[in-house]
TORKOLBA-970347 format. One line per 8 residues: number of its first residue (from 1); for each residue x, y, z of C-alpha. Coordinates in steps of 0.5 Angstrom, whole numbers, plus 500, padded with zeros to 3 digits. Example, Ala and Ser with C-alpha at 12.3 -4.5 7.8 and 13.67 -1.06 7.14 Angstrom:
% residues 2
1 = 525,491,516 | 527,498,514
% end
This chain:
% residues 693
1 = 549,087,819 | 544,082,816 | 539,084,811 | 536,091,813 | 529,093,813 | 526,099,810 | 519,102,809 | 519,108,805
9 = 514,113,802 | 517,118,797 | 523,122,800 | 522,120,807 | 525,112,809 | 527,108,815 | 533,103,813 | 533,098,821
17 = 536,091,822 | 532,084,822 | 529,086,829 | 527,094,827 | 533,097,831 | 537,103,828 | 545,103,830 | 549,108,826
25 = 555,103,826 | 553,099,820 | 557,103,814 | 550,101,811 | 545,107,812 | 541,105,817 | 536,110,820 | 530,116,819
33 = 531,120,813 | 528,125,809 | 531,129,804 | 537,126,805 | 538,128,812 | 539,123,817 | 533,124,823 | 534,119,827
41 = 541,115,827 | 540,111,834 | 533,107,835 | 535,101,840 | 528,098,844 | 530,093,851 | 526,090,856 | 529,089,862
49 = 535,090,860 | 535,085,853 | 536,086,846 | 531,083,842 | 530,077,837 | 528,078,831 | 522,071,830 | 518,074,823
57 = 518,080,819 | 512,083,816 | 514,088,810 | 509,087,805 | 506,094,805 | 512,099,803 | 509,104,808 | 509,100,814
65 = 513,093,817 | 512,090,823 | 517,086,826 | 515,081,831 | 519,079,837 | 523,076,843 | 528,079,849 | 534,075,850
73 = 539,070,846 | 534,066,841 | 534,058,843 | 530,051,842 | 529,050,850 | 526,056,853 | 519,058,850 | 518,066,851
81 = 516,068,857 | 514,075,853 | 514,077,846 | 514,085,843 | 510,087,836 | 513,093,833 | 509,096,827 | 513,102,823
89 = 510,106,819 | 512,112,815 | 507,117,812 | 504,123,816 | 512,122,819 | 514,117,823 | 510,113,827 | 512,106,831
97 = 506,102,835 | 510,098,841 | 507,092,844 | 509,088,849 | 505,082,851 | 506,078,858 | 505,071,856 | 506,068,863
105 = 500,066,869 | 502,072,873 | 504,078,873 | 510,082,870 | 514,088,871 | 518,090,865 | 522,096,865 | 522,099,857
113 = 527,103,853 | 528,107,847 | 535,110,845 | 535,115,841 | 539,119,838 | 540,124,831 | 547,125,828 | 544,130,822
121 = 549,126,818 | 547,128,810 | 547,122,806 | 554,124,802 | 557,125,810 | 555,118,810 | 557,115,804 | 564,119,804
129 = 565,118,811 | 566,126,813 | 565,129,820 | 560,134,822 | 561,142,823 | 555,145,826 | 552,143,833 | 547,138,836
137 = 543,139,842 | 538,135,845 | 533,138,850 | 527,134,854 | 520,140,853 | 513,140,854 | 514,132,854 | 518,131,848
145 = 525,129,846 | 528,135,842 | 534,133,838 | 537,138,834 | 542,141,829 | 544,148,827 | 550,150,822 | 549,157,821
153 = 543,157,817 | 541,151,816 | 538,148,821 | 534,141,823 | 530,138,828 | 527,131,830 | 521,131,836 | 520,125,839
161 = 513,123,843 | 509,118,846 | 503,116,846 | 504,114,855 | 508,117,860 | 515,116,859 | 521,118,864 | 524,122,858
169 = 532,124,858 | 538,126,853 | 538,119,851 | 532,116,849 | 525,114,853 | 524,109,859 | 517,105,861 | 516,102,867
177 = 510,098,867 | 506,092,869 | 503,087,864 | 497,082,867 | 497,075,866 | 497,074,859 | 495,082,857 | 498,087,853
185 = 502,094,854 | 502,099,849 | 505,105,847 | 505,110,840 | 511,113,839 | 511,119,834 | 517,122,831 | 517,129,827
193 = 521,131,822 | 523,139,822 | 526,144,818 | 526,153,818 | 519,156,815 | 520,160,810 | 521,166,813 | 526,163,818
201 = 522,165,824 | 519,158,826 | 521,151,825 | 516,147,820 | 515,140,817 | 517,138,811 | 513,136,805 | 513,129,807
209 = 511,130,814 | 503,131,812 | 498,130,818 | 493,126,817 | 497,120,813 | 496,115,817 | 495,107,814 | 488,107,812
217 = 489,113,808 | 495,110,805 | 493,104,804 | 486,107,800 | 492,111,796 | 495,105,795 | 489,101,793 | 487,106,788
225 = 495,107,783 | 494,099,784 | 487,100,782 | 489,105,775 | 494,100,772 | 491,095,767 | 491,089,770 | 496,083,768
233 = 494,076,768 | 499,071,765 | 501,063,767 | 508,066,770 | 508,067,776 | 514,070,777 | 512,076,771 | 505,077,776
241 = 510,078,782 | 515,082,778 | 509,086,775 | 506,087,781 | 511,089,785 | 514,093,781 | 507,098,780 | 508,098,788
249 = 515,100,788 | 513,105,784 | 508,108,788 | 513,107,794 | 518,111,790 | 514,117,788 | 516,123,793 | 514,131,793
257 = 519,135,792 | 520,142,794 | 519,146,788 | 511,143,787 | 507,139,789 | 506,134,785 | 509,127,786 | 515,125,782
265 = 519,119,782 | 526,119,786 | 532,114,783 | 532,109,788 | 534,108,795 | 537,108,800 | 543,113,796 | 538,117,790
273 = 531,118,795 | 530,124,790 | 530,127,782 | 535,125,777 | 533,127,770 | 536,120,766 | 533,116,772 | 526,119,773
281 = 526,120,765 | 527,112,763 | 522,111,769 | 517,115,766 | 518,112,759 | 518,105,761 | 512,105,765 | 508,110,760
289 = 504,104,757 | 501,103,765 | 502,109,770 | 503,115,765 | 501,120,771 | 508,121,773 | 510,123,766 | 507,130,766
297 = 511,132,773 | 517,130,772 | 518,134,765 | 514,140,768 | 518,139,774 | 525,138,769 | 523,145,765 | 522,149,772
305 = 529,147,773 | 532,147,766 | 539,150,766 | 540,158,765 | 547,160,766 | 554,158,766 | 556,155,772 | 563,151,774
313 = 560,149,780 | 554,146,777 | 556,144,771 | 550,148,769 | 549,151,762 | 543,154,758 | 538,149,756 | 541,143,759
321 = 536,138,764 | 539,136,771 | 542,130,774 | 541,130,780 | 538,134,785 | 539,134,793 | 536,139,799 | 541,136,804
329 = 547,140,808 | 552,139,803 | 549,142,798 | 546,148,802 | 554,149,803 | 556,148,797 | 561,143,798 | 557,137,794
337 = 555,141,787 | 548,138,787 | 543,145,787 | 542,142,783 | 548,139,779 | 547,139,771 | 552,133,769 | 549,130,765
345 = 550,129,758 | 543,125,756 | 538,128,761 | 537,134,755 | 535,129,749 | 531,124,754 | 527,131,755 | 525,132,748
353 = 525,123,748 | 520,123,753 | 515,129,752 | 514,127,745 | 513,120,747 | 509,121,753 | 504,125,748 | 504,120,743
361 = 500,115,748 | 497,120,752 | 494,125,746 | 496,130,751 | 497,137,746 | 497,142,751 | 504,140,755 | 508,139,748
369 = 505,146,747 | 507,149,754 | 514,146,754 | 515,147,747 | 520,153,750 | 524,148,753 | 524,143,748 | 527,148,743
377 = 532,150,748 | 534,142,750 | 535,142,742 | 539,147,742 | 544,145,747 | 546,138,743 | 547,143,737 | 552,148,742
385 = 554,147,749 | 553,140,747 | 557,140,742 | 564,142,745 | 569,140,739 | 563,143,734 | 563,137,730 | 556,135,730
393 = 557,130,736 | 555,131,743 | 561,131,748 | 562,132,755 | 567,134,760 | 566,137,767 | 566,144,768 | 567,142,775
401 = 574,139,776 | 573,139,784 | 566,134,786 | 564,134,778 | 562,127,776 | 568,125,770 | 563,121,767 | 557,124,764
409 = 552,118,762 | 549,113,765 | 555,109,766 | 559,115,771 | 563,111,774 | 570,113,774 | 572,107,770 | 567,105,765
417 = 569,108,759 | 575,104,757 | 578,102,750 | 578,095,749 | 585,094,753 | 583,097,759 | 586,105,758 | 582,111,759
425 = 581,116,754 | 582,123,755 | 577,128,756 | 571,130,752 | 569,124,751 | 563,123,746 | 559,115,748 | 555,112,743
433 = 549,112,745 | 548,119,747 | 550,121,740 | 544,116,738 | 539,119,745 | 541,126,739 | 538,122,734 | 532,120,736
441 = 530,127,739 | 532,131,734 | 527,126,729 | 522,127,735 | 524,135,735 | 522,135,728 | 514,130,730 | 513,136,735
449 = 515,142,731 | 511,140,725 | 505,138,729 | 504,142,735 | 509,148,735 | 507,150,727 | 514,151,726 | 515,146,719
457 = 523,150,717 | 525,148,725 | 522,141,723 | 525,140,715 | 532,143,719 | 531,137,724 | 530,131,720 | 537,134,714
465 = 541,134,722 | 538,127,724 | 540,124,717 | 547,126,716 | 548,124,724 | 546,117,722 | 550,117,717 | 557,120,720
473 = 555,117,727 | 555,109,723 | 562,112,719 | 565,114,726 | 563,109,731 | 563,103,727 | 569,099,729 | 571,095,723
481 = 576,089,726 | 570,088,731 | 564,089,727 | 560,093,732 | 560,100,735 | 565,103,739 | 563,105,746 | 565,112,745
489 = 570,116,741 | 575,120,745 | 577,128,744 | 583,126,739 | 577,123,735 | 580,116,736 | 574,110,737 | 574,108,745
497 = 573,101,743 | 571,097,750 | 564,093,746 | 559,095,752 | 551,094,752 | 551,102,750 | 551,100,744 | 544,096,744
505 = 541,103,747 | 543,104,739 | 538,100,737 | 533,103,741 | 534,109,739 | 534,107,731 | 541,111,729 | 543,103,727
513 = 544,102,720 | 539,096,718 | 545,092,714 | 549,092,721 | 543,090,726 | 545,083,725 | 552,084,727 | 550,088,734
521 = 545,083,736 | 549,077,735 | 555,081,739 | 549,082,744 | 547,074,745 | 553,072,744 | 558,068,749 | 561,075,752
529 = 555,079,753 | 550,075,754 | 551,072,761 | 545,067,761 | 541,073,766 | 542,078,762 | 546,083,758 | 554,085,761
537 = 555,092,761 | 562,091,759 | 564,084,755 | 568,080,757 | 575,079,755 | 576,087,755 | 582,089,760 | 577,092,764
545 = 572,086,766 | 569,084,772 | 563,082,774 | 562,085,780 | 565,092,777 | 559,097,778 | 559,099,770 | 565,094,767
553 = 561,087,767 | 554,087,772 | 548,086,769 | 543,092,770 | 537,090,770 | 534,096,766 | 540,097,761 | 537,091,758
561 = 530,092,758 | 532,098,754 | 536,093,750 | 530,088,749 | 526,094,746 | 531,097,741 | 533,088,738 | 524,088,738
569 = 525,095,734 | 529,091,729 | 526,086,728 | 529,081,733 | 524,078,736 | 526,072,739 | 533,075,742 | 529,080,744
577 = 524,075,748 | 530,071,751 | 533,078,754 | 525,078,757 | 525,072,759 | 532,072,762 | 531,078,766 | 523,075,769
585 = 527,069,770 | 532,072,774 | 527,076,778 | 524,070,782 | 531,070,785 | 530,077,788 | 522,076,791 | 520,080,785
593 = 523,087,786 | 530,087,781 | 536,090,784 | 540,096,781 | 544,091,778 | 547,084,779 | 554,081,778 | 556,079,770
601 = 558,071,772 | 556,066,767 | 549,062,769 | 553,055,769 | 557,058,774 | 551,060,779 | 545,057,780 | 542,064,782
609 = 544,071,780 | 548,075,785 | 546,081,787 | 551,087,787 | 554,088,793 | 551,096,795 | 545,096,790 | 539,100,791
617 = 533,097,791 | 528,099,790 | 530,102,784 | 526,105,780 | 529,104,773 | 529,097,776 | 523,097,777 | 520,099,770
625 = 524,093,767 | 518,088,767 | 514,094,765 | 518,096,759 | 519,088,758 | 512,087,758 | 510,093,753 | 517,090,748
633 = 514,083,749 | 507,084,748 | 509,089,742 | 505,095,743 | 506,102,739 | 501,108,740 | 498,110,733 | 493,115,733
641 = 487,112,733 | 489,106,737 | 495,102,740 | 497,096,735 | 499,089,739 | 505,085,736 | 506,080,741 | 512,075,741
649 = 512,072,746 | 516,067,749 | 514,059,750 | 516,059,757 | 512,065,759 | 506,061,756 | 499,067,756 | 499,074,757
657 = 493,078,757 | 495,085,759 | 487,088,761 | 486,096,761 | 492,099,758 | 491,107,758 | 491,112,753 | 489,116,748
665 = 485,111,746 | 482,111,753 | 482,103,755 | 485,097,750 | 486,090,753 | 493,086,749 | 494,079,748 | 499,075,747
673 = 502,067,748 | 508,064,748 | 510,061,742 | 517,063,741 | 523,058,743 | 529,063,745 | 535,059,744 | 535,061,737
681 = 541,064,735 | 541,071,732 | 537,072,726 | 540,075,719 | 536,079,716 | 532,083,720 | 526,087,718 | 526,095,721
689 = 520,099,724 | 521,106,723 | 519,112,728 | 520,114,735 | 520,107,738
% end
């Protein structure tokens, strides 16, 4: 299959091929999907018994893409004799225009036919390859095509209609038409997405089903979030298109859950159309500066579901936040835990992160007071649950040793935490920069516990627990023999000493001694790690390293802007500026829109960064990096009567005005120009900013 198509809005998306067809073989997940429900699995247009050619592809709105086209196999020889125009848009469901355009002196009938077709499969069905339980019916009614699924309780159904008369059977819709000289034929076909009503009576649509939605009104919403961000102007242009595609990815990826009916942003498509509590998290943070209307659903969102109970299944414990939550069959079943899943062990102190922060650039007091509940509870966790071995550290081991995700931060694939030679470690583990997430929560935990909560014993306690983890964390984690931070310990104690870009979401959080910042910044720039698009995940050298391992050397593209934040904290403003310019650099190569993540290969052996071979994209993570970049580069900090701007700014980039950045200030405009060379090695005596970052 050659690269897919999508269009999406939220929860609801279509993955096609090049010419807008949906055949379920690909192992890529193409088709109709809403809430991690496959709706539609086949979606095969012919003319005249004719696939289609694909002659051009419209996909500059996220909402809709319209697929221009020609029956038969192409050729330089032959002009057309007929071409067809499909334009998909998803919002108000699923709706596709089909025109066909006779360009000859007579006139032509064409016989016209839709396949269709529904398996129902849930994403993990899909990506794990498993077979149905449940049963699936198609009937043809009141001049519709029916198709559904029933598995016990659950249930699920696709309507398919037109806006022409259709002969309608079991497998699809055909045409049968005339088309005058040079004229045109066109049909709507509208596609509905249903599940049971509350009461289980009736067949509902769901959420991301809202009449109504149509182009225009899509298009105005699109219109004003574009409008509310501040406007960007510099002399890159691949930053103004990164930047620009990024604020509509963004807007893309924002979905109505089930629980409210405020718009959250999903993870990333096609794999995590839903909310994850680390994903949507560093979205939020990253893009606080620019859209900092989805940071207040996602928390209210995060503490409505904040864990309660202990629970193997779920991995779920009192006062922890989420991983991840899906709404398809095999949560509804229990055979996936994710109802949702709880493993996560760096969602609990990103809550704490994020609220204090999100108050720092909005002066929004009210929320820190009305979730101040569940940030106490988030505190408590890393103090109990957290803390298996009691030892002041937060460790994770799954509860659930069935489905339940071995690795518990961001990197949880099954061999990303590795000692320096490639063996595992046994379980708890504790990584690196969870315990510096802890930190800087607990140093937040304190701000808000003083200022908002009159809780000044909380507040002192919470500054003597952050005190001494730094100084037991800088002790513990500090390999000597390398001179950087080990990426985890393991339940015996022993330093897991792979060197990963863990280490620089220490200085993000700010738990680094200033005395060794030096010493992690060169390892981060240096030959290893640094590829040249960016930092590696695991450095090379180490027994696990590959570029195309998910975890274990790709270069993600939000790792590093989290990276280049905590090296501007520290003072490293040209190491800083070189990850930035590295990472813009790059996103010229992907049409603006960062992947997930791209392979670790070193830029003298590739003229172009790779792309990981299954990454999602858009991603929303991803798409917070040139945001993230921009704040880091444009050195912007929230203070309480005004925003303080400390540009440094690479001279590659040249001009940077940054114009209407929101806040509690209301609007303020931040400039800045290129002045910094970033071939410059790692400076020796940096200087540190102290407080949140």
């Amino acid at each position: 299959m050659s690269q897919p198509v999508s269009i999406l809005d939220g929860a609801t998306f279509v993955v096609s091929s090049r010419n807008g067809d949906i055949d379920p073989s690909p192992t890529f997940p193409t088709g109709l999907f809403a809430l991690d429900t496959r709706f539609i699995a086949r979606w095969e247009l012919t003319i005249n018994g004719e696939h289609l050619h694909s002659l051009s592809v419209d996909d500059l709105r996220y909402f809709q893409t319209s697929f221009f086209l020609a029956p038969g196999e192409p050729t330089h020889y032959i002009d057309a004799k007929a071409s067809v125009i499909r334009q998909r848009t998803v919002g108000g469901g699923f709706e596709e225009r089909l025109t066909v355009l006779n360009h000859q002196e007579e006139p032509v009938d064409f016989t016209v036919r839709m396949e269709i077709a529904s398996d129902f499969a849930d994403l993990f069905e899909i990506k794990n390859l498993l077979p149905k339980r449940g049963d699936i019916t198609t009937r043809v009614q009141d001049d519709t095509l029916r198709l559904s699924y029933r598995r016990d309780a659950f249930y699920r159904e696709t309507v398919i209609s037109a806006s022409s008369g259709a002969e309608i059977d079991e497998q699809g819709m055909t045409f049968r038409i005339r088309v005058e000289p040079h004229g045109k034929w066109t049909t709507v076909l509208r596609v509905v997405t249903l599940f049971p009503s509350a009461d289980d009576s009736a067949a509902a649509e769901l959420p991301t089903s809202q009449r109504g939605r149509g182009r225009p009104d899509m298009q105005r919403r699109l219109d004003e979030w574009m409008a509310r961000a501040p406007h960007l102007a510099c002399d890159c242009e691949p930053l103004n298109d990164s930047y620009e595609r990024s604020i509509t990815d963004l807007a893309a990826l924002r979905y109505t859950g089930l629980l409210r009916k405020e718009k959250l942003p999903a993870a990333g498509l096609p794999w995590f159309m839903t909310l994850f509590g680390r994903d949507s998290m560093i979205t939020c943070l990253q893009s606080l500066p620019f859209i900092p209307e989805i940071a207040p659903p996602t928390l209210r969102t995060l503490a409505d579901l904040q864990g309660a109970r202990l629970d193997n299944l779920r991995d779920e414990e009192p006062g922890k936040i989420l991983h991840e939550i899906r709404y398809g069959e095999s949560a509804a079943f229990e055979e996936q835990p994710h109802s949702p899943y709880y493993g996560s062990a760096d969602a609990t102190p990103l809550f704490v992160i994020l609220l204090d922060e999100y108050e720092r650039w909005s002066g929004d007091t009210a929320l820190v007071r009305e979730l101040a509940d569940e940030a106490r509870q988030a505190l408590r966790w890393i103090d109990t649950h957290g803390d298996l071995l009691g030892n002041g550290y937060v460790w994770y081991e799954r509860r659930n040793t069935r489905n339940g995700l071995e690795n518990q931060c961001w990197k949880d694939s099954w061999d990303a935490i590795c000692f320096r030679d490639g063996t595992l470690p046994g379980f708890p583990r504790a990584t690196c920069e969870i315990q510096g997430y802890a930190y800087d929560a607990k140093i937040r935990g304190a701000r808000m516990a003083r200022k908002f909560w009159d809780d000044p014993a909380l507040a002192d306690r919470l500054e003597r627990e952050a005190a001494d983890l730094k100084v037991r964390f800088n002790r513990d984690f500090w390999v000597e023999d390398g001179e950087y931070y080990a990426l985890a310990l393991d339940g015996e104690g022993r330093q897991v000493d792979g060197l990963a870009s863990n280490m620089g979401h220490l200085l993000w959080s700010g738990i680094v001694d200033h005395d060794r910042a030096a010493l992690v910044a060169r390892h981060l720039l240096g030959p290893r790690m640094f590829s040249g698009w960016g930092v590696r995940t695991l450095a090379e050298g180490n027994g696990r390293y590959n570029p195309l391992g998910y975890h274990v050397g790709t270069v993600w593209p939000f790792d590093n802007s989290i990276i280049a934040s905590g090296l501007a904290r520290y003072g490293f403003t040209e190491e800083s500026a070189r990850i930035a310019e590295s990472i813009i650099d790059a996103a010229k190569y992907f049409q603006g829109r960062l992947p997930e993540a791209f392979a670790g290969y070193d830029r003298e052996l590739t003229t172009y960064p790779v792309q990981y071979p299954t990454a999602c994209s858009p991603q929303a993570w991803s798409a917070g990096t040139p945001l993230l970049l921009l704040r880091t580069m444009l050195g912007l900090e929230p203070q309480e009567d005004g925003l303080t701007v400390r540009p440094a700014v690479p001279a590659s980039l040249g001009r940077i005005e940054l114009l209407g950045i929101p806040g509690r200030w209301g609007r303020i405009d931040a400039f800045g120009r290129g002045r910094l060379h970033t071939t410059a090695q790692p400076a020796t005596n940096p200087t540190n900013h102290d407080g949140p970052a």
